[in-house]
LOTORKE-265505 format. One record per residue (C-alpha): residue in three letters; chain; x, y, z. Coordinates in nm, 3 decimals. Example, Ala and Ser with C-alpha at 12.3 -4.5 7.8 and 13.67 -1.06 7.14 Angstrom:
2
PT   residuo   cadena      east     north        up
PT       ALA        A     1.230    -0.450     0.780
PT       SER        A     1.367    -0.106     0.714
***
This chain:
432
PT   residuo   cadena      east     north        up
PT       UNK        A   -14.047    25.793    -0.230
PT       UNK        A   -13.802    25.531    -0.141
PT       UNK        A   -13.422    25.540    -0.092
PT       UNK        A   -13.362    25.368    -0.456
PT       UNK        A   -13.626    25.609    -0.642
PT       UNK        A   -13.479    25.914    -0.441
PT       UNK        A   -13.100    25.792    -0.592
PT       UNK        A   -13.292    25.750    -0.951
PT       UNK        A   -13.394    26.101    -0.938
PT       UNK        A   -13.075    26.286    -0.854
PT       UNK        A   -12.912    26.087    -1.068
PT       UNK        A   -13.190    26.186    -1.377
PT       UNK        A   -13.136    26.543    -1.233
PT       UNK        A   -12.745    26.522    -1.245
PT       UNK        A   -12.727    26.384    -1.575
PT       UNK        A   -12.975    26.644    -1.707
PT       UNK        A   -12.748    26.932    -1.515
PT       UNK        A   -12.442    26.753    -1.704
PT       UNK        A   -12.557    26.793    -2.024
PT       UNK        A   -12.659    27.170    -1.984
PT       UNK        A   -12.243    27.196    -1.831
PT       UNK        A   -12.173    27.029    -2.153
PT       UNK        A   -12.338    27.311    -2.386
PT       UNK        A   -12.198    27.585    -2.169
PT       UNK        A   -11.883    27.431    -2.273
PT       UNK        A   -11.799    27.394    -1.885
PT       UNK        A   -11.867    27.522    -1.564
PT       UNK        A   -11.677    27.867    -1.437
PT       UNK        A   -11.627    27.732    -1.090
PT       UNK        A   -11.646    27.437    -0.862
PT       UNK        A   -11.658    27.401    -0.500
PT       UNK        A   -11.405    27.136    -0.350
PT       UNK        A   -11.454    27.016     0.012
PT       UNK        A   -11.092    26.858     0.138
PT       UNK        A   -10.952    26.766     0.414
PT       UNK        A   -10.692    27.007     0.571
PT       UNK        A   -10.379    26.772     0.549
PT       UNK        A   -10.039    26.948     0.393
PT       UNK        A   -10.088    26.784     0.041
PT       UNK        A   -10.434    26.949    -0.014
PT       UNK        A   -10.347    27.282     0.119
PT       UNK        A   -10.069    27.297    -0.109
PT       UNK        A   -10.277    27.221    -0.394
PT       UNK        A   -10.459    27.505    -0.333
PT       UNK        A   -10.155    27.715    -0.452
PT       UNK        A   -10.021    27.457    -0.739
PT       UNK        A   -10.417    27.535    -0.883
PT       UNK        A   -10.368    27.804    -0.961
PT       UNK        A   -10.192    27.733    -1.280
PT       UNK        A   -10.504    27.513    -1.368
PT       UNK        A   -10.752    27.788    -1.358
PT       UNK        A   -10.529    28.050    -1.558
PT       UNK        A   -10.536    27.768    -1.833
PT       UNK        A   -10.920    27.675    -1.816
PT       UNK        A   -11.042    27.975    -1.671
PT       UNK        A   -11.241    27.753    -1.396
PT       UNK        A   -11.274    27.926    -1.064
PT       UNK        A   -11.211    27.649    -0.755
PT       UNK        A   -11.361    27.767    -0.401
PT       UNK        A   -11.216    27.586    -0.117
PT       UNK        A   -11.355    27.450     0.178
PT       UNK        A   -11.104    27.319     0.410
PT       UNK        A   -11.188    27.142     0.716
PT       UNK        A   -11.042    26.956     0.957
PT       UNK        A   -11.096    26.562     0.867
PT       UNK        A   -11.353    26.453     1.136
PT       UNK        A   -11.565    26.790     1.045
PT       UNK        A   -11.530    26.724     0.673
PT       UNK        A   -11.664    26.337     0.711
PT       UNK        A   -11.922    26.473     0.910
PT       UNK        A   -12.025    26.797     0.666
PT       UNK        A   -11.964    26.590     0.331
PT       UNK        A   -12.140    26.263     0.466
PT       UNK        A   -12.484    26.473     0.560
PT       UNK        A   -12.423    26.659     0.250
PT       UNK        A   -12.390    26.368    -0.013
PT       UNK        A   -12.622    26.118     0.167
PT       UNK        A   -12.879    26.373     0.121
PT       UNK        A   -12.815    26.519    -0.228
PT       UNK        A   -12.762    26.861    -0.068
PT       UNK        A   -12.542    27.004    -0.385
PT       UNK        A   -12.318    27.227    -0.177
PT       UNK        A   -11.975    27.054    -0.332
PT       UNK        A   -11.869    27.004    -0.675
PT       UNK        A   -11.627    26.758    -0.558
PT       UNK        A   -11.532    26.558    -0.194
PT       UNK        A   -11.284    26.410    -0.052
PT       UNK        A   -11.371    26.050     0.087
PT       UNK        A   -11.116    25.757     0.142
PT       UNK        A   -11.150    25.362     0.125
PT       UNK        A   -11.367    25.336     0.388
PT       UNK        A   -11.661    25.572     0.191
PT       UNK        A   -11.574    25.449    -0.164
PT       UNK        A   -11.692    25.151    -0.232
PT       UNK        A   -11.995    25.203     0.019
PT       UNK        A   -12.091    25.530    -0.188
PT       UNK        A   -12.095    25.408    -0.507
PT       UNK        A   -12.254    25.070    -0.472
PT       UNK        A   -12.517    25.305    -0.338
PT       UNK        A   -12.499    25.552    -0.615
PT       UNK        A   -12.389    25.868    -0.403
PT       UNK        A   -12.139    25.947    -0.592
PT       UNK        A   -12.036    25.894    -0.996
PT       UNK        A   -11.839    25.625    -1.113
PT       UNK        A   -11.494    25.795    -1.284
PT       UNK        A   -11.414    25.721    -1.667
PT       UNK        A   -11.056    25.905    -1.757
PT       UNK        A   -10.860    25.940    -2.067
PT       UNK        A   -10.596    25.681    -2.181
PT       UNK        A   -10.309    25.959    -2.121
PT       UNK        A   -10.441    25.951    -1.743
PT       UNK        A   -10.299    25.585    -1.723
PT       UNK        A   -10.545    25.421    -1.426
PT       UNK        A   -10.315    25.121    -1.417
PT       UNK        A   -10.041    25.343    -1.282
PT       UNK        A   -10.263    25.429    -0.994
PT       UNK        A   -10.091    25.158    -0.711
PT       UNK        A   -10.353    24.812    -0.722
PT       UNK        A   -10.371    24.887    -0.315
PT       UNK        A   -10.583    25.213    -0.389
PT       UNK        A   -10.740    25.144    -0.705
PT       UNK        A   -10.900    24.820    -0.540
PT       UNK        A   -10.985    24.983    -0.238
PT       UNK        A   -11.194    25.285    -0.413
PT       UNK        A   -11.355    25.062    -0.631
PT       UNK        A   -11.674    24.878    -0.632
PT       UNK        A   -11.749    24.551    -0.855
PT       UNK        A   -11.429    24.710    -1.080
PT       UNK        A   -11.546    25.076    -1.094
PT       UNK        A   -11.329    25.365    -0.946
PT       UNK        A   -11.577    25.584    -0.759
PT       UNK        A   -11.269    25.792    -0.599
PT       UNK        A   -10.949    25.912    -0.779
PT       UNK        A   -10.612    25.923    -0.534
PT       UNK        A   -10.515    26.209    -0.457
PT       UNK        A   -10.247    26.066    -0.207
PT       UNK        A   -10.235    25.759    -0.039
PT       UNK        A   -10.047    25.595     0.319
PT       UNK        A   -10.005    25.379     0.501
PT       UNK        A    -9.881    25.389     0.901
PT       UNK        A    -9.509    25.353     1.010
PT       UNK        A    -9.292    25.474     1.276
PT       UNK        A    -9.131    25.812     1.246
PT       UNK        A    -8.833    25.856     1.499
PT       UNK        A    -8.515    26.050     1.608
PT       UNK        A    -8.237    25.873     1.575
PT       UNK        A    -8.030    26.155     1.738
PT       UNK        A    -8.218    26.111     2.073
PT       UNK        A    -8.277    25.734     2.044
PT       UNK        A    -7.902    25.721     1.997
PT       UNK        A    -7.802    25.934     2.227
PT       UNK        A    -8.052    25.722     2.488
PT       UNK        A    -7.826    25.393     2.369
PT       UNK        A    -8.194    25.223     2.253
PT       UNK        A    -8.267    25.137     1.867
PT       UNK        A    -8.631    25.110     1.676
PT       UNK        A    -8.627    24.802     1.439
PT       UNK        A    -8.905    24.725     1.177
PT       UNK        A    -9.160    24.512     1.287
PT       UNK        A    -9.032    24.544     1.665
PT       UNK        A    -9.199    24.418     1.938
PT       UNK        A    -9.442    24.702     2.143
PT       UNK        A    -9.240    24.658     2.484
PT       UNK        A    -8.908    24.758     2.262
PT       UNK        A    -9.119    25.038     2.130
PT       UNK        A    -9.209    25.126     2.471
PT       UNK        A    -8.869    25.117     2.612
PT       UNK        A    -8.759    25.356     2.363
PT       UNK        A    -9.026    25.576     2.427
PT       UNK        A    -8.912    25.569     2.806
PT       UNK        A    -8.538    25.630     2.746
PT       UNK        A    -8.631    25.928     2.561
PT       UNK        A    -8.883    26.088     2.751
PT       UNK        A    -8.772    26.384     2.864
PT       UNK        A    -9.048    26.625     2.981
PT       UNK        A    -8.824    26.874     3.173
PT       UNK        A    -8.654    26.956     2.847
PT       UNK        A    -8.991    26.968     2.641
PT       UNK        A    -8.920    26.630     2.528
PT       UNK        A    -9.179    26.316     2.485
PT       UNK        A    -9.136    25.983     2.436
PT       UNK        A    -9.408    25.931     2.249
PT       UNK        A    -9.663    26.138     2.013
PT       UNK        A    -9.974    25.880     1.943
PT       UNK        A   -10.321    26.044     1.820
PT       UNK        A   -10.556    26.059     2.109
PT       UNK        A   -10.863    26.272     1.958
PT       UNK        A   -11.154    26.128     1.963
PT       UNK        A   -11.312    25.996     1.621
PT       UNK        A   -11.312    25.697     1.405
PT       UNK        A   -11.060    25.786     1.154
PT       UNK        A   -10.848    26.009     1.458
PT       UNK        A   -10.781    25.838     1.719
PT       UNK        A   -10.921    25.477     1.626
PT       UNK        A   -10.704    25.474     1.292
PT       UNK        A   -10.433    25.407     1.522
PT       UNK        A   -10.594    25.217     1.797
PT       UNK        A   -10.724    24.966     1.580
PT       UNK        A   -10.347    24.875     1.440
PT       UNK        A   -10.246    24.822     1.785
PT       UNK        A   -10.549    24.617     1.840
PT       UNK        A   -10.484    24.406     1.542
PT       UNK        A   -10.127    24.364     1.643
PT       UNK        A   -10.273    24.254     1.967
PT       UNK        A   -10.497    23.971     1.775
PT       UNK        A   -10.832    24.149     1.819
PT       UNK        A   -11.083    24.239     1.560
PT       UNK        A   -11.338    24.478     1.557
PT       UNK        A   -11.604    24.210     1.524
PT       UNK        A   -11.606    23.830     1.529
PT       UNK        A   -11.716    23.596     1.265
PT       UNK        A   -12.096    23.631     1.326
PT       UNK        A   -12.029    24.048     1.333
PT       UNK        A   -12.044    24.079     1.694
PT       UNK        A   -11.841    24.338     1.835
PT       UNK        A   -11.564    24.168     1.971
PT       UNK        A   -11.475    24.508     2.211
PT       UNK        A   -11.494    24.340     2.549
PT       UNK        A   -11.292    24.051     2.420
PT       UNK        A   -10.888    24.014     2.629
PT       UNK        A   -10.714    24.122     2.308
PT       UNK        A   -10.900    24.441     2.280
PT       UNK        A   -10.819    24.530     2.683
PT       UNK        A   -10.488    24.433     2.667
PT       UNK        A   -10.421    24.648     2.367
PT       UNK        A   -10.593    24.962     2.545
PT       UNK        A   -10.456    24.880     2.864
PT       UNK        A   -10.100    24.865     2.667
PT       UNK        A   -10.171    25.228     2.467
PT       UNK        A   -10.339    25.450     2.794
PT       UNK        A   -10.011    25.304     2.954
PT       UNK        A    -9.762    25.407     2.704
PT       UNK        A    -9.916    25.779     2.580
PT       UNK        A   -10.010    25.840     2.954
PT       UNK        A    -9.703    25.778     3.065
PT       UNK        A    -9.463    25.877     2.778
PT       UNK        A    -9.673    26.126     2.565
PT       UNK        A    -9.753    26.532     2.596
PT       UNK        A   -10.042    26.631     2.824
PT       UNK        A   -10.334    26.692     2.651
PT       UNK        A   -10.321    26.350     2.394
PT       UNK        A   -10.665    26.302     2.380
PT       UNK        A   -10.697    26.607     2.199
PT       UNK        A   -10.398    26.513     1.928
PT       UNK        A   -10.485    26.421     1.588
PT       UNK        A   -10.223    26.432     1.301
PT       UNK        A   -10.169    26.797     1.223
PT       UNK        A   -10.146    26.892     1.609
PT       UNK        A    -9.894    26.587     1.637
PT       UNK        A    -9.690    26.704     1.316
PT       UNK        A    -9.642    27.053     1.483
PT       UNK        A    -9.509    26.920     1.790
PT       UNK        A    -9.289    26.676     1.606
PT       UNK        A    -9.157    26.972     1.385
PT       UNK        A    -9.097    27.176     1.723
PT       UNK        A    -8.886    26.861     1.842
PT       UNK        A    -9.135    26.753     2.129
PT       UNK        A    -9.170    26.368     1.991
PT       UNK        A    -8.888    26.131     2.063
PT       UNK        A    -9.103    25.872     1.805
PT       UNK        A    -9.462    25.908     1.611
PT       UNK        A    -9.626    25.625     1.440
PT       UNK        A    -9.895    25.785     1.199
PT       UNK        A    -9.932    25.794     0.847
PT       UNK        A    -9.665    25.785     0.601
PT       UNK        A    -9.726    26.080     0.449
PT       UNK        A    -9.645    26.294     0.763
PT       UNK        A    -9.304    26.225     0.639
PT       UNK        A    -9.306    26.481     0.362
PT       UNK        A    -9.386    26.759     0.609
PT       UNK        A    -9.109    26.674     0.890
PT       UNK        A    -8.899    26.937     0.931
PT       UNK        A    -8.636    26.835     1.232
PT       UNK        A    -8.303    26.652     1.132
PT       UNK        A    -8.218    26.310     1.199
PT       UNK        A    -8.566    26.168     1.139
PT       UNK        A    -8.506    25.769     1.088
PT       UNK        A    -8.835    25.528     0.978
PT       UNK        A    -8.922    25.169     1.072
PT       UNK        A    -9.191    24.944     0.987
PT       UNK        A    -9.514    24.923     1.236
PT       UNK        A    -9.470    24.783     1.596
PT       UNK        A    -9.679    24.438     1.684
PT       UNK        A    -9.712    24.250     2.003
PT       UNK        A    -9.654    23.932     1.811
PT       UNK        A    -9.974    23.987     1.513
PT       UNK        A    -9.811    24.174     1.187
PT       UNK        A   -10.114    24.128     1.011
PT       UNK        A   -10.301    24.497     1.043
PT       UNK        A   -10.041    24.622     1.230
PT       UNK        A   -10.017    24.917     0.954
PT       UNK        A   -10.367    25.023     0.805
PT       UNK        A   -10.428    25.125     0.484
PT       UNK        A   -10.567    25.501     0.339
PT       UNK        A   -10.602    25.703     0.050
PT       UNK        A   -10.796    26.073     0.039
PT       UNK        A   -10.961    26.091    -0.240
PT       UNK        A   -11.136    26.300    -0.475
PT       UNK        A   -11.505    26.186    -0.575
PT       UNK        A   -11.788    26.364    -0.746
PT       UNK        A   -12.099    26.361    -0.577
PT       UNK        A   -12.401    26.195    -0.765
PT       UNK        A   -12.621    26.487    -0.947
PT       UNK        A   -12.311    26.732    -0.928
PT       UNK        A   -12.434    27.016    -1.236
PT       UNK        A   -12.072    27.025    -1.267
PT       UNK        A   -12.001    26.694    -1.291
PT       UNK        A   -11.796    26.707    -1.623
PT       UNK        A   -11.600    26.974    -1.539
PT       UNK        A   -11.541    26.822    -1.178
PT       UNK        A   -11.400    26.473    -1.366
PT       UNK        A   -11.196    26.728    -1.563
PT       UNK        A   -10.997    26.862    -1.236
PT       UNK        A   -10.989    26.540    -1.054
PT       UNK        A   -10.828    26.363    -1.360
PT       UNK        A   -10.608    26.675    -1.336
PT       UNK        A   -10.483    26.676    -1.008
PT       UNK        A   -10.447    26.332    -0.947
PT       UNK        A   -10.247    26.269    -1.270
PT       UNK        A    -9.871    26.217    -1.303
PT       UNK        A    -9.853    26.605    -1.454
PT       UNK        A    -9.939    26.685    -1.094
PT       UNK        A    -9.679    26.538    -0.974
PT       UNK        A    -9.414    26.723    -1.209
PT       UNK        A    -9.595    26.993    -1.143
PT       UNK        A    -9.571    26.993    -0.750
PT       UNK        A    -9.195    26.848    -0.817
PT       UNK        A    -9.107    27.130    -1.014
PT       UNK        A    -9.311    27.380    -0.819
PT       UNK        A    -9.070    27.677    -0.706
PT       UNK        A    -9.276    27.692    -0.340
PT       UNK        A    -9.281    27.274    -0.291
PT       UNK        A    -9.024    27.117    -0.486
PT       UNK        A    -8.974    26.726    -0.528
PT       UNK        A    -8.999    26.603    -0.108
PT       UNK        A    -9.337    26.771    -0.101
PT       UNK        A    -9.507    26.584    -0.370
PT       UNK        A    -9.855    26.338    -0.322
PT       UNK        A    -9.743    25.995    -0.258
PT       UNK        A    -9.860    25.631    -0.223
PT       UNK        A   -10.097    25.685    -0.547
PT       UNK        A    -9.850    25.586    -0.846
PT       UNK        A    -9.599    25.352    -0.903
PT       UNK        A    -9.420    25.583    -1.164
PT       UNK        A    -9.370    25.888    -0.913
PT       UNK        A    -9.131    25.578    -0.732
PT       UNK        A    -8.907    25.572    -1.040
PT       UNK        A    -8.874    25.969    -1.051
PT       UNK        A    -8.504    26.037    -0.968
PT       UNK        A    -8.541    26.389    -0.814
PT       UNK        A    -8.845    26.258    -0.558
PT       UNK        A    -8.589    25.940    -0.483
PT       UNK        A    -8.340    26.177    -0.406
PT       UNK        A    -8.525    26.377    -0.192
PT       UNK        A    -8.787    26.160    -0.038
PT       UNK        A    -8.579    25.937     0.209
PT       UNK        A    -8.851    25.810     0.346
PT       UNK        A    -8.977    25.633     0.029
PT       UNK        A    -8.863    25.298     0.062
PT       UNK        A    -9.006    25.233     0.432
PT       UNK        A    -9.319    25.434     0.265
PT       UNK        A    -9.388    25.173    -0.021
PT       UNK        A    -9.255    24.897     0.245
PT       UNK        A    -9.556    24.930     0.413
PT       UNK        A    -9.816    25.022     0.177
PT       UNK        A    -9.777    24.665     0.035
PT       UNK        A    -9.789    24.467     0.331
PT       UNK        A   -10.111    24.638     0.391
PT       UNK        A   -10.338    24.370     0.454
PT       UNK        A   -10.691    24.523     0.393
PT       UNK        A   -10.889    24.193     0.312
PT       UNK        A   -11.076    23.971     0.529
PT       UNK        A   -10.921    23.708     0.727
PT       UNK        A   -10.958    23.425     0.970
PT       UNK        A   -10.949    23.667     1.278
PT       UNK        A   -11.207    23.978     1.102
PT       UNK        A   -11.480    23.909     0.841
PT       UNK        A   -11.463    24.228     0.723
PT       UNK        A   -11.233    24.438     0.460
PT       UNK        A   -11.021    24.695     0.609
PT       UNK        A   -10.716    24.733     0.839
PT       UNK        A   -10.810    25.028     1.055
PT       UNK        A   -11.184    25.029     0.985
PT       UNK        A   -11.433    24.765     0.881
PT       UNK        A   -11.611    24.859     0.498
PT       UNK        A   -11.930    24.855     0.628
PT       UNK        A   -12.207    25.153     0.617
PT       UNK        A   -12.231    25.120     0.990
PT       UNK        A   -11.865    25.171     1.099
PT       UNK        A   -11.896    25.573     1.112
PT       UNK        A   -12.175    25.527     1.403
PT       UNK        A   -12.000    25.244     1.564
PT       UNK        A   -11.664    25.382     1.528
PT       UNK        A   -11.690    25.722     1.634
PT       UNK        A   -11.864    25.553     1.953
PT       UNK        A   -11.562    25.402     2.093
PT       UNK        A   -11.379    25.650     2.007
PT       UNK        A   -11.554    25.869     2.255
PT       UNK        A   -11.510    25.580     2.539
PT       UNK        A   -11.115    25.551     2.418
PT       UNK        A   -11.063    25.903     2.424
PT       UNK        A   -11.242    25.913     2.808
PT       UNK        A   -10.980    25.620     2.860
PT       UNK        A   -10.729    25.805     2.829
PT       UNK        A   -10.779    26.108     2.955
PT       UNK        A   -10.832    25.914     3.268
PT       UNK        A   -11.240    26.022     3.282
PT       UNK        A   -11.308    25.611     3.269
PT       UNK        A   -11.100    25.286     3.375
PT       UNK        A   -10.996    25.073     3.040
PT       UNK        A   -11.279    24.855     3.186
PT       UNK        A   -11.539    25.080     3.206
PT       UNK        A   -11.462    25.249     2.848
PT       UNK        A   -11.482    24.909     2.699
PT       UNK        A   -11.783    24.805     2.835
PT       UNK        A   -11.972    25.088     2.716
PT       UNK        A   -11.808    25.058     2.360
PT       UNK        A   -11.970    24.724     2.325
PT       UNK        A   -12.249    24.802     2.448
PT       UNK        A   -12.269    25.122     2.203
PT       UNK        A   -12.133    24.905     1.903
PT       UNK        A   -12.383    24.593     1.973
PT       UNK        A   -12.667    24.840     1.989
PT       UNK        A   -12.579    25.025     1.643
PT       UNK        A   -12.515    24.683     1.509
PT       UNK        A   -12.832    24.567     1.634
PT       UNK        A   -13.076    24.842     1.504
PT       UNK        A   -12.890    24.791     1.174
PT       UNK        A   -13.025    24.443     1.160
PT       UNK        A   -12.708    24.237     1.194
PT       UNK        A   -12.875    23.994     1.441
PT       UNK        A   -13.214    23.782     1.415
***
């Protein structure tokens, strides 16, 4: 049985599943795989309300994100049932349900999709379909303390240049006193620490591949921006970066160890330390890319028994009654709610008066520049929407991550990315 006829028959299977749901009314639990970001562990608790009203059980799985893309790719690709419902960003979305691994999503009128910002509904769409719902969406920006870079006489502007970045960095670092310049994700993976290599690497002028999809890894662009970000975390960041992804970065940030972070936007509802001041993504003389572009999602998983009930919750909790319901939630309140999804949650007064990071948040969602250009053929900012970009991805991450840690020279890393990428590439049938 081929791939196609394997999809037709969990597909016949899920629908037949569906309808038995259907005349059970609905299903008394489902089993939610998410990532385990602040947002979705607080929606854990804010749930709660959801099953007292429907009487729906939800069992969590929470993993950290380069587990969960591994656990939930294996899992869906293969029709292994274990989830009711994933989360999957922009870079799965479209992929996934051109290939019918996961169902296309059909909500109410009340659930208004044209709310849902036209950043993230395009990019978890396919042909027009939504195929993932928004739970939150980013973008990247630089987080900073204005008390220390004051006090160091230096200033962040938006859109600054990476040596004014750097400089900052330096005038702040200040390891005897538990201090770093900078905080930068170092772990290896391809939505860890390449999510933020990539931006610098676009800033830089490089692309992931060139117009033929060649990897374009041993290209000048690509060494000078790894050349440029070894130098600056080595120098200026904790010990032990290459192990840093977001939530390891946000507790050192909240124990005032990071003079400046650039990350995703949404880190901002979880800082903690006073004085926190936001600019727009660095660029050594590029803009375009120099912020990337994310939403996690929630998506149903092709053949789900549950799948009704699963569209039910989804439409739920990515719905502007969420919000008020997080806003007005006496453990969260309105600077903890999900943003980057709607428009309307921009025109709620209590989140603009709590959420000072809103404007620099939307700033830099829509100067996003996802789509394919002169310099990448591909759509995406920090990742390229193909089906190989995983393998090849999580590749050079490996050779980055030995980069930094000082295991390999920049040189040698890069080499053996391309090498790793062309091969992937290669096999895949890219190349006659």
């Amino acid at each position: 049985m081929n791939f196609l006829q394997n999809t037709a028959l969990g597909l016949t299977l899920g629908m037949a599943a569906s309808s038995f749901a259907l005349a059970d009314d609905h299903a008394k639990e489902l089993t939610i795989a998410i990532v385990n970001n602040g947002h979705m562990i607080n929606m854990q608790k804010v749930a709660e309300a959801y099953t007292a009203e429907t009487g729906v059980a939800l069992n969590w799985v929470s993993l950290e994100e380069g587990v969960l893309r591994e656990q939930v790719t294996s899992d869906t690709a293969t029709g292994g049932g274990q989830y009711d419902i994933i989360n999957i960003g922009m870079q799965e979305a479209p992929i996934w349900g051109a290939a019918g691994w996961v169902e296309p999503l059909k909500f109410g009128a009340d659930y208004d999709v044209e709310d849902i910002l036209p950043a993230m509904r395009e990019g978890l769409s396919h042909e027009g379909t939504l195929y993932a719902a928004p739970f939150y969406g980013e973008s990247s920006m630089v987080m900073y303390r204005k008390d220390l870079t004051d006090a160091a006489g230096v200033t962040i502007a938006d859109n600054d240049s990476w040596d004014n970045v750097k400089a900052a960095a330096a005038a702040m670092h200040d390891p005897d006193n538990g201090v770093y310049g900078a905080c930068l994700r170092g772990k290896p993976g391809w939505g860890d620490n390449m999510a933020f290599i990539t931006t610098v690497v676009n800033s830089f002028g490089g692309a992931w591949f060139d117009k033929d999809m060649k990897p374009a890894l041993d290209s000048a662009e690509w060494k000078a921006a790894i050349n440029f970000y070894v130098d600056l975390l080595g120098n200026y960041g904790p010990p032990g970066s290459e192990g840093n992804s977001f939530n390891e970065i946000l507790a050192l940030y909240n124990e005032g160890k990071c003079g400046l972070w650039i990350d995703a936007t949404i880190a901002a509802s979880f800082l903690e330390v006073d004085g926190v001041a936001y600019a727009q993504s660095p660029n050594a003389g590029n803009p375009v890319g120099a912020n990337w572009l994310w939403a996690w999602a929630m998506a149903i998983p092709a053949g789900s028994p549950n799948a009704q009930e699963a569209s039910k919750f989804i439409e739920w909790a990515t719905s502007k009654d969420y919000v008020q319901a997080v806003g007005n939630h006496p453990d969260f309140g309105w600077g903890s709610v999900p943003t980057g999804q709607r428009a309307s949650t921009y025109a709620i007064p209590e989140f603009k008066a709590a959420a000072a990071f809103a404007d620099a948040e939307m700033a830099a969602i829509n100067s996003a520049a996802p789509g394919a250009t002169d310099l990448k053929p591909y759509v995406g900012v920090q990742f390229a929407a193909i089906p190989e970009f995983p393998e090849v991805g999580s590749a050079v991450a490996q050779e980055m991550a030995a980069a930094l840690s000082g295991a390999k020279s920049v040189d040698d890393a890069l080499a053996a990315a391309q090498e790793a990428a062309l091969s992937i590439m290669t096999e895949a049938g890219y190349y006659e």
